[in-house]
VEXDREN-2710 file (C-alpha; in Angstrom, 1 decimal):
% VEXDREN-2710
k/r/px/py/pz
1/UNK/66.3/70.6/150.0
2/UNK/67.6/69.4/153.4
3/UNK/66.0/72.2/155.5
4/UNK/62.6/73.7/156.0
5/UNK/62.0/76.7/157.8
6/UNK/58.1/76.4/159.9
7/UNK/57.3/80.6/159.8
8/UNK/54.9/81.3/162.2
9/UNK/54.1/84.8/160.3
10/UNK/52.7/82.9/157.7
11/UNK/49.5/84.0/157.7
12/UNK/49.1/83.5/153.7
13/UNK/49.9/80.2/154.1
14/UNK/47.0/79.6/156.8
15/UNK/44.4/81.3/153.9
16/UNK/46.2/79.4/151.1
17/UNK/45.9/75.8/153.1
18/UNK/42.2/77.1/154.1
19/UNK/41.8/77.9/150.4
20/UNK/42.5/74.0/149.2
21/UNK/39.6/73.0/151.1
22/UNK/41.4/71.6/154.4
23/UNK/38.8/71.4/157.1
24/UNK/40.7/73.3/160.0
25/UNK/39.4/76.1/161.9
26/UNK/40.7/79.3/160.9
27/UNK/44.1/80.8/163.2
28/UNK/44.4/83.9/164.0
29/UNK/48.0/85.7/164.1
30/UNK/47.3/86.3/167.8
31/UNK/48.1/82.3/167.8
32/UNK/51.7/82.4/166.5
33/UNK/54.8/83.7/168.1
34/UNK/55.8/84.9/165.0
35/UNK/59.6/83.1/165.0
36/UNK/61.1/80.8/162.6
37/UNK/62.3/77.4/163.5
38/UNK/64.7/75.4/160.5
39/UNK/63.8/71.7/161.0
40/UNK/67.3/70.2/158.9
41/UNK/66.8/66.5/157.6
42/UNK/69.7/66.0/155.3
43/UNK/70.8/63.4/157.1
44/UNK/68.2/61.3/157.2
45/UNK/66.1/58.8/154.0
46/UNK/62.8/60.1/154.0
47/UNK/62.5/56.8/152.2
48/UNK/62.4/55.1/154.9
49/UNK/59.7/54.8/158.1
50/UNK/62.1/55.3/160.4
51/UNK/63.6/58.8/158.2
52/UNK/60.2/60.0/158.1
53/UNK/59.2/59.4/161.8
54/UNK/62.2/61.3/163.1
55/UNK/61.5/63.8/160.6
56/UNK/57.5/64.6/161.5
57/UNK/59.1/64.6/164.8
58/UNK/61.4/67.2/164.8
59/UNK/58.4/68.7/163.0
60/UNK/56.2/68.3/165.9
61/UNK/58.7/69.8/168.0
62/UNK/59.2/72.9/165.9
63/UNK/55.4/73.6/165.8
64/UNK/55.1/73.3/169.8
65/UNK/58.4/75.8/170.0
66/UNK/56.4/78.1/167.5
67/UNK/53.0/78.3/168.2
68/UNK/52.0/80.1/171.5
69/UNK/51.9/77.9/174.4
70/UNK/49.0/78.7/177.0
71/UNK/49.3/78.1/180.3
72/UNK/45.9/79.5/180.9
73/UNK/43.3/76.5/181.7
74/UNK/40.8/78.3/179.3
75/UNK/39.8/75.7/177.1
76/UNK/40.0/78.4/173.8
77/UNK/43.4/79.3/174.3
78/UNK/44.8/76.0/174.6
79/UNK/42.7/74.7/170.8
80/UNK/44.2/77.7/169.5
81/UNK/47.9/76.5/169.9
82/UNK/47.0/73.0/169.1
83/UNK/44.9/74.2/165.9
84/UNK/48.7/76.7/165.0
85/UNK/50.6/73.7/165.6
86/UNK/48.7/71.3/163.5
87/UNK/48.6/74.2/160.6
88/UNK/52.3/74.3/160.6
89/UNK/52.9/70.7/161.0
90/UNK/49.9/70.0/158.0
91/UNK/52.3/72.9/155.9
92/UNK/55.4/71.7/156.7
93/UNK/54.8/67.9/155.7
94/UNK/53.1/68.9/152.4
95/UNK/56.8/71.3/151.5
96/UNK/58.8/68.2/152.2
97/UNK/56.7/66.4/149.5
98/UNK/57.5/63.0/150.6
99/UNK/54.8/60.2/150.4
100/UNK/56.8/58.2/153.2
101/UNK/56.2/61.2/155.8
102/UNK/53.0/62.0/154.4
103/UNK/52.0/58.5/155.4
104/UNK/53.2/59.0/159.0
105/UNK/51.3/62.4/158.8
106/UNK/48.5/60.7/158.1
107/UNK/48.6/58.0/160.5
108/UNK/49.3/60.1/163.1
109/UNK/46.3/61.9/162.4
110/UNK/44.0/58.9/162.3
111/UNK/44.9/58.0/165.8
112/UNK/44.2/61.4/167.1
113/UNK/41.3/61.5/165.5
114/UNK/37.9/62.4/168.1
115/UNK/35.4/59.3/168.8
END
């Protein structure tokens, strides 16, 4: 598969990721946009660093253009699109099933991780 589609109406994906025990604060559908964004990576080798850092980068990107952006400065508003953006950045990297991009997932995740 060379394309993944990041639904943002995927609210049974939210309870099924919540269901394997993911520690991640539940998201409302008041959080997502509700569009899809197809993130293609046929032409790159997810066997590679490089492959699978440009990959959870167009990732990244498709989350932020999916998940409601808040230009309020209230501080609840603005966890709630980073919380929708990490949900369909965790789903999307566990569809792809690659260990090379679930290693940049991960270590990406470690270094935002709060002292």
């Amino acid at each position: 598969m060379s394309a993944l589609i990041t639904r943002a109406r995927a609210a049974a994906g939210v309870v099924g990721l919540m269901a394997l025990g993911a520690a991640v604060a539940p998201v409302s559908a008041a959080d997502l946009l509700g569009s899809d964004v197809v993130v293609r990576y046929g032409d790159l080798d997810l066997g590679t660093r490089t492959g699978a850092e440009t990959l959870y980068a167009r990732i990244r990107l498709a989350a932020a253009q999916v998940c409601r952006k808040s230009d309020s400065l209230e501080l609840t508003q603005q966890m709630a699109s980073l919380r929708c953006q990490n949900l369909l950045v965790a789903r999307s990297v566990a569809s792809v099933r690659s260990p090379q991009l679930a290693a940049v997932d991960a270590a990406h995740r470690s270094e935002h991780k709060p002292v």
